[in-house]
DRENMARDREN-885683 format. One line per field, with one value per residue (C-alpha): x, z, y; chain; residue number from 0; residue in three letters. Coordinates in nm, 3 decimals. Each point is the difference from the previous one (the first is absolute). Layout:
N
east: [X:...]
up: [Z:...]
north: [Y:...]
mol: [A:...]
seq: [NUM:...]
type: [ALA:...]
//
This chain:
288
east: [-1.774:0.229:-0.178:-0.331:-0.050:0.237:0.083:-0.097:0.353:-0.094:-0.098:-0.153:-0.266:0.092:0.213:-0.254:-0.237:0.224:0.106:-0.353:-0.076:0.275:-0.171:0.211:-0.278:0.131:-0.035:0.031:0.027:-0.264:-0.015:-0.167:-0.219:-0.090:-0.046:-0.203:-0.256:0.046:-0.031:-0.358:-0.122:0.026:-0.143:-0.277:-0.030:-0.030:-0.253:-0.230:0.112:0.091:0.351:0.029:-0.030:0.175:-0.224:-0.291:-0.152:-0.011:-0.230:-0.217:-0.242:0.075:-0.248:0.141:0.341:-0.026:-0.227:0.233:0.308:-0.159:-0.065:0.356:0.109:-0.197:0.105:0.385:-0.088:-0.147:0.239:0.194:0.231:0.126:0.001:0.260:0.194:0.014:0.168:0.256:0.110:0.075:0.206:0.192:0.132:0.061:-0.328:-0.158:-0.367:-0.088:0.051:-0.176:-0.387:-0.077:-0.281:-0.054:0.009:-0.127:-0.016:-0.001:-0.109:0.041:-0.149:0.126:-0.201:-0.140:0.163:-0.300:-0.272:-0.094:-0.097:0.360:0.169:0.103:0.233:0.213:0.001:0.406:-0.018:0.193:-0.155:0.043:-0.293:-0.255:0.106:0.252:0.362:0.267:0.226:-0.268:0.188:-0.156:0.069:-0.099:0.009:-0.066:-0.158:0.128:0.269:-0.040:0.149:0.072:-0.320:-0.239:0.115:0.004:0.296:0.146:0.070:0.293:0.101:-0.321:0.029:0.113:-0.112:-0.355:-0.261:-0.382:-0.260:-0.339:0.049:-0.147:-0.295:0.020:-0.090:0.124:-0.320:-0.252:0.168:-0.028:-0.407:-0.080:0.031:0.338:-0.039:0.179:0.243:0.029:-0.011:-0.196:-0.292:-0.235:0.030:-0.093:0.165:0.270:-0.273:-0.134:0.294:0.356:0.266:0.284:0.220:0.263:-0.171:0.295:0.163:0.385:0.268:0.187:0.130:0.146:-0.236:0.123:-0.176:0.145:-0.084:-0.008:-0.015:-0.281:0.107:0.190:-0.103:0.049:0.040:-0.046:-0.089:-0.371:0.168:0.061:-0.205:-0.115:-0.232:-0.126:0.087:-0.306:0.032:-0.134:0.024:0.117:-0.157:-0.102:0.225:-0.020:0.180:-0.055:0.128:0.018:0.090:0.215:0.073:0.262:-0.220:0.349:0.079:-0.320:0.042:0.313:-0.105:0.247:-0.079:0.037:-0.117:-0.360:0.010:-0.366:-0.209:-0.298:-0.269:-0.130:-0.083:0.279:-0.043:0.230:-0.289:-0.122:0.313:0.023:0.272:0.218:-0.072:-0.372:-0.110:0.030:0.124:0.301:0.275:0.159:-0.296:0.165]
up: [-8.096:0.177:0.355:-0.105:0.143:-0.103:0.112:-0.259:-0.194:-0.235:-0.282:-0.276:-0.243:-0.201:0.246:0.290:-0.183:-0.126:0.331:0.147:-0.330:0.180:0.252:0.281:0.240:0.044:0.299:-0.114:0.341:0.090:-0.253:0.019:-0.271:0.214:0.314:-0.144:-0.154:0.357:0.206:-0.237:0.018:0.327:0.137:-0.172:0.138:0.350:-0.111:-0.081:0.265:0.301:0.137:0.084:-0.359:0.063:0.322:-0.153:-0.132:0.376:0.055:-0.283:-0.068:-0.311:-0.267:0.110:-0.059:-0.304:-0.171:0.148:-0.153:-0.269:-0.109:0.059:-0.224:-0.305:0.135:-0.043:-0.346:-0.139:0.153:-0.280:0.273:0.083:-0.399:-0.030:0.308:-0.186:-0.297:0.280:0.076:-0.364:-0.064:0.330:-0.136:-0.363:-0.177:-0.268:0.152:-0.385:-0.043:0.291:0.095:0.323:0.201:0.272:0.330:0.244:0.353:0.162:0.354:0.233:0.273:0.366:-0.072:-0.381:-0.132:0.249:-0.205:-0.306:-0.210:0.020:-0.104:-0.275:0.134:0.145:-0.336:-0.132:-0.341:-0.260:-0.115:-0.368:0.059:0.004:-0.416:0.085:-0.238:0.097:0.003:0.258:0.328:0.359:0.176:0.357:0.310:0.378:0.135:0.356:0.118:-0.050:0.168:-0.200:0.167:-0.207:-0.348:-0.220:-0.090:-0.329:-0.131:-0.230:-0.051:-0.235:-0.214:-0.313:0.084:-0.065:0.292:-0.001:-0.024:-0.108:-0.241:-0.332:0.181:0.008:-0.284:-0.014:-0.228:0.254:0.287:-0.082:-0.148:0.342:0.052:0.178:0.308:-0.022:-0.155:0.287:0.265:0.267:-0.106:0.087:0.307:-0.130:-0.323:0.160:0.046:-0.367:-0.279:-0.089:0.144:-0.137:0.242:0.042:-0.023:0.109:0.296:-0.033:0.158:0.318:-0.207:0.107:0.084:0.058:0.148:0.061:0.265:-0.129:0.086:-0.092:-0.375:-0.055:-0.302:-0.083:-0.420:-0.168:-0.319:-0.034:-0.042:0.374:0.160:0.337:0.299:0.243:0.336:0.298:0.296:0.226:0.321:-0.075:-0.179:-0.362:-0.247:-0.232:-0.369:-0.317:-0.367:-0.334:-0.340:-0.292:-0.335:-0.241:-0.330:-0.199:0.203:-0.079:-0.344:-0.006:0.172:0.314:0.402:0.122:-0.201:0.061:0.162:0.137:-0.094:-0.174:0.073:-0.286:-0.132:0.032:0.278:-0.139:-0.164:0.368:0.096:-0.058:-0.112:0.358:-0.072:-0.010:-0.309:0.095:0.359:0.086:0.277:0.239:0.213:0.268]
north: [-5.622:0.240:0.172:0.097:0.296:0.283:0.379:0.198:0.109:0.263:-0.239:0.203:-0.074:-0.273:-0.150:0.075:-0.232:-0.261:-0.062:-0.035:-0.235:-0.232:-0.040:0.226:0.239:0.332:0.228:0.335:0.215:0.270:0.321:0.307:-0.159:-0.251:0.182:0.240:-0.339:-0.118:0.280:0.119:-0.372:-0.060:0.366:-0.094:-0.327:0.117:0.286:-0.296:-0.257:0.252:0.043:-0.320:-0.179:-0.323:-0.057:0.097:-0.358:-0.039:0.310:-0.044:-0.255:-0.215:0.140:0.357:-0.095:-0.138:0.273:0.297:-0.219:-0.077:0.385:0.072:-0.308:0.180:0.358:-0.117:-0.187:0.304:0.249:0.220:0.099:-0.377:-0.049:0.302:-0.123:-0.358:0.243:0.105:-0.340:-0.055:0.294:-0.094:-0.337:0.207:-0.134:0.140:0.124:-0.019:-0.346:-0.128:-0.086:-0.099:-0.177:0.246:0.045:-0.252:0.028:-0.361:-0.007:-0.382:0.005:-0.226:-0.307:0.079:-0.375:-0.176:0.158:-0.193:0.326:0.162:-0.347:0.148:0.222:-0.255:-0.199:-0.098:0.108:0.201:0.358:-0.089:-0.292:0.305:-0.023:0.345:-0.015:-0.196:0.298:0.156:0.126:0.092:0.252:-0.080:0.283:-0.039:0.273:-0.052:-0.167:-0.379:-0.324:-0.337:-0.105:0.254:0.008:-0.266:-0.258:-0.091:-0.398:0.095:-0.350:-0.034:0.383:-0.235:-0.326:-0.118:-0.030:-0.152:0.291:0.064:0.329:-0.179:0.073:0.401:0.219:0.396:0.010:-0.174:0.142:0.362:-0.020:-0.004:0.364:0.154:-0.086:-0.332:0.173:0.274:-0.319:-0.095:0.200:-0.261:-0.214:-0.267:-0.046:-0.219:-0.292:0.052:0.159:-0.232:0.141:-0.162:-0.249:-0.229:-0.369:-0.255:-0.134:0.194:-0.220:0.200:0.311:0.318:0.293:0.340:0.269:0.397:0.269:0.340:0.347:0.297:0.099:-0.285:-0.108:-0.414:-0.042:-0.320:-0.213:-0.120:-0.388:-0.015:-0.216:0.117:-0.014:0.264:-0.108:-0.006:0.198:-0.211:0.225:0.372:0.344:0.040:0.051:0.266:0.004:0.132:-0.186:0.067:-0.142:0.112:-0.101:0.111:0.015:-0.031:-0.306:-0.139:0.028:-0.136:-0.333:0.086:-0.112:-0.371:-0.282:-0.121:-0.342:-0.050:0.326:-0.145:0.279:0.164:0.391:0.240:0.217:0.264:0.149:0.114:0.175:0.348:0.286:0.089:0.371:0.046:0.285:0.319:-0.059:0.171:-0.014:-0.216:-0.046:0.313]
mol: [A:A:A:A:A:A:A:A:A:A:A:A:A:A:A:A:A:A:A:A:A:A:A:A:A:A:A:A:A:A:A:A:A:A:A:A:A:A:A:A:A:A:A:A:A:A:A:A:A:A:A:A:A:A:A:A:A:A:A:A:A:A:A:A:A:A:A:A:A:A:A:A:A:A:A:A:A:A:A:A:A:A:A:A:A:A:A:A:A:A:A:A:A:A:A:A:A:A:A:A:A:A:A:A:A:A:A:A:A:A:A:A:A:A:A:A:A:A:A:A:A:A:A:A:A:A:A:A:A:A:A:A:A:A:A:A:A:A:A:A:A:A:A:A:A:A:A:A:A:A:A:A:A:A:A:A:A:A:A:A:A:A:A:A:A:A:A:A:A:A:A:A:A:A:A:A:A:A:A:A:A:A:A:A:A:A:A:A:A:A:A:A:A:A:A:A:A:A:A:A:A:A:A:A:A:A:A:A:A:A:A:A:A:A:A:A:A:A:A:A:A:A:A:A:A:A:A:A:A:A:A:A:A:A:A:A:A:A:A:A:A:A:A:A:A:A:A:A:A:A:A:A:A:A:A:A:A:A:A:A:A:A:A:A:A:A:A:A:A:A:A:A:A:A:A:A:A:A:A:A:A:A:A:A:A:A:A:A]
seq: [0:1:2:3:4:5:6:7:8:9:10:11:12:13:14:15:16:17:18:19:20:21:22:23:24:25:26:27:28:29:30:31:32:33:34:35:36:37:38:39:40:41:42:43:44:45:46:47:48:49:50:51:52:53:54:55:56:57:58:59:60:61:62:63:64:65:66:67:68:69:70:71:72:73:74:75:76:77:78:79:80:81:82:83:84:85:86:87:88:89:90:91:92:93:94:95:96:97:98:99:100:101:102:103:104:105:106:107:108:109:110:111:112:113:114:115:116:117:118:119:120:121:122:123:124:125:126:127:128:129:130:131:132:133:134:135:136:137:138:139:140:141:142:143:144:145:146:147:148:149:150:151:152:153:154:155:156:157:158:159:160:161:162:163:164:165:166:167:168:169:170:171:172:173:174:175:176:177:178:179:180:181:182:183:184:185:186:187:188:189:190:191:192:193:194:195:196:197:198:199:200:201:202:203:204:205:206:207:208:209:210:211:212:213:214:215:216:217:218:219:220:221:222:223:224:225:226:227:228:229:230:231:232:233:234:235:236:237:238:239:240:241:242:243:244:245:246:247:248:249:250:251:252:253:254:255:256:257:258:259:260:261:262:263:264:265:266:267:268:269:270:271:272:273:274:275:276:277:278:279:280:281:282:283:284:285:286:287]
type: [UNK:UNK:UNK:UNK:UNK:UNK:UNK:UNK:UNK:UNK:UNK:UNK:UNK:UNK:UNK:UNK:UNK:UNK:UNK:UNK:UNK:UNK:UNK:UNK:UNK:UNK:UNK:UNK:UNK:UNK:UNK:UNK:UNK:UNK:UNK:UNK:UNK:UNK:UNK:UNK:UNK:UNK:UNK:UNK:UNK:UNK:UNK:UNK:UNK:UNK:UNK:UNK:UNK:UNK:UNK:UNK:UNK:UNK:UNK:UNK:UNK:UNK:UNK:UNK:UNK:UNK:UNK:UNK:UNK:UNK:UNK:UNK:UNK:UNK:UNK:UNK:UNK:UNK:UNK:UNK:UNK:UNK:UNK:UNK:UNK:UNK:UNK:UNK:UNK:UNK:UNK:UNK:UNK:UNK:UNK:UNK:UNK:UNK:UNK:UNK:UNK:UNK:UNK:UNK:UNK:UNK:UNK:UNK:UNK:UNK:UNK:UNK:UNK:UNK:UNK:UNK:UNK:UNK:UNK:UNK:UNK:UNK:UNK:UNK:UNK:UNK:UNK:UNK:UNK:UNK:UNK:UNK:UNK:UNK:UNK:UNK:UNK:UNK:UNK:UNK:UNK:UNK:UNK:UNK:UNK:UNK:UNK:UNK:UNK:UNK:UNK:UNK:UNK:UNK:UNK:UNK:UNK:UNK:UNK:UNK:UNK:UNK:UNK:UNK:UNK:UNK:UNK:UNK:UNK:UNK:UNK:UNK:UNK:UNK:UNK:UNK:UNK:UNK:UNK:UNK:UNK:UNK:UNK:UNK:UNK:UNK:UNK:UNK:UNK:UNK:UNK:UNK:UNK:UNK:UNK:UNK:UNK:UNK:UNK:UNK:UNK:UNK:UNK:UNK:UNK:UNK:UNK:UNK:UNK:UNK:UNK:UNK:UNK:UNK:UNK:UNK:UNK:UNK:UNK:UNK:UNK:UNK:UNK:UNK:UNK:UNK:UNK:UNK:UNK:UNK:UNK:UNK:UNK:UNK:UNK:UNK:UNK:UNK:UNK:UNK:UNK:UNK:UNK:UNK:UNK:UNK:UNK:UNK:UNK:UNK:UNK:UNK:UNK:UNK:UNK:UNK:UNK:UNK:UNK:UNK:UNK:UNK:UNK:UNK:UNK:UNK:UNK:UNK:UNK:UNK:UNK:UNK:UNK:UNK:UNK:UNK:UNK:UNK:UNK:UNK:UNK:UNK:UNK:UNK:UNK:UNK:UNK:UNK]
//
């Protein structure tokens, strides 16, 4: 594979996505479509959290923390506004908004020291997003929502996008997964469903391989296929990190069988029928 992670060039629709089914990341530079998701998100973040949002895990006792996050994880989920901005991106890399569902907007928030608890394991799980039984032509659109070191983010193991890798996903079910209610879905709903719900992983020893990880900028936004496999990386002394993601899928690419080929997805259900139009009915606007 050529560098992995590529300055966005202009690449339009079909060739925007082809190029992310090969397995290149994209960094497509801040927009006024993604300042705008930013600059909302992350007011709101410090309405809830204080001024001092990436700090505030330190202020707050635990349970407070994770109920105030927790709210703004299903505010962001549920928010029309980040749905339209999602529609932005799309048009921005020549999309068709028509064509596309997406799984909204999650905000993921790691905290200095999260990977020593055993309920948050989870979130510092390698895995590919397409073992949660999502398309293979299923991309993620990932967004820091302050500046961010190589240290906070998360790293990619390219040398495995198209080679096979040990993992547990024959074990999830869309189906299962989602009778539970939405608050799996949303994430992190429930303290305690870390200890208790499979979270798909990696489950082999990888020889020495090559792991890349990215710093970023606010409105950055990082673009890449669900194939990649991929693995948060723990802050072990710093602040919390703040990010949002979301998910697209290109209903005609779906139907015509294009994205990377499966080599170890075994989970079950089709979680397309949980994503959503980009444009929510009867919402109109940029999100201004």
């Amino acid at each position: 594979m050529s560098e992995l992670i590529q300055e966005y060039r202009q690449q339009r629709d079909a060739d925007f996505r082809s190029l992310l089914y090969s397995g290149v990341v994209l960094r497509i530079p801040p927009s006024d479509a993604s300042m705008r998701m930013q600059g909302r998100c992350f007011r709101r973040i410090c309405e809830v959290l204080g001024d001092d949002p990436r700090n505030a895990s330190r202020r707050m006792d635990g349970k407070q923390f994770f109920e105030k996050a927790g709210a703004l994880r299903r505010e962001f989920y549920q928010s029309d506004v980040c749905r339209a901005a999602i529609g932005d991106l799309l048009r921005l890399t020549g999309c068709d908004v028509g064509d596309h569902f997406c799984d909204p907007t999650r905000l993921r928030v790691v905290i200095e020291g999260g990977h020593h608890n055993p309920a948050a394991a989870p979130v510092y799980y390698a895995h590919r997003d397409t073992w949660y039984s999502n398309p293979q032509c299923q991309i993620t659109w990932w967004m820091p929502l302050h500046a961010v070191s190589k240290s906070e983010t998360f790293s990619f193991l390219p040398d495995y996008f198209d080679e096979p890798v040990g993992n547990d996903s024959a074990g999830f079910d869309y189906g299962q997964w989602t009778s539970k209610g939405t608050d799996l879905k949303i994430g992190w709903q429930d303290a305690e469903a870390g200890r208790r719900e499979l979270y798909p992983q990696l489950r082999e020893d990888l020889p020495p391989h090559r792991r890349i990880a990215f710093e970023a900028q606010p409105g950055e936004v990082i673009v890449f296929s669900g194939q990649h496999l991929h693995q948060t990386v723990p802050i072990e002394e710093g602040e919390t990190r703040f990010s949002l993601d979301f998910r697209t899928v290109c209903l005609s690419d779906h139907r015509s069988g294009l994205g990377p080929v499966n080599v170890d997805n075994r989970s079950t259900g089709d979680a397309l029928l949980g994503h959503v139009p980009v444009v929510p009915d009867g919402f109109c606007g940029s999100g201004e």
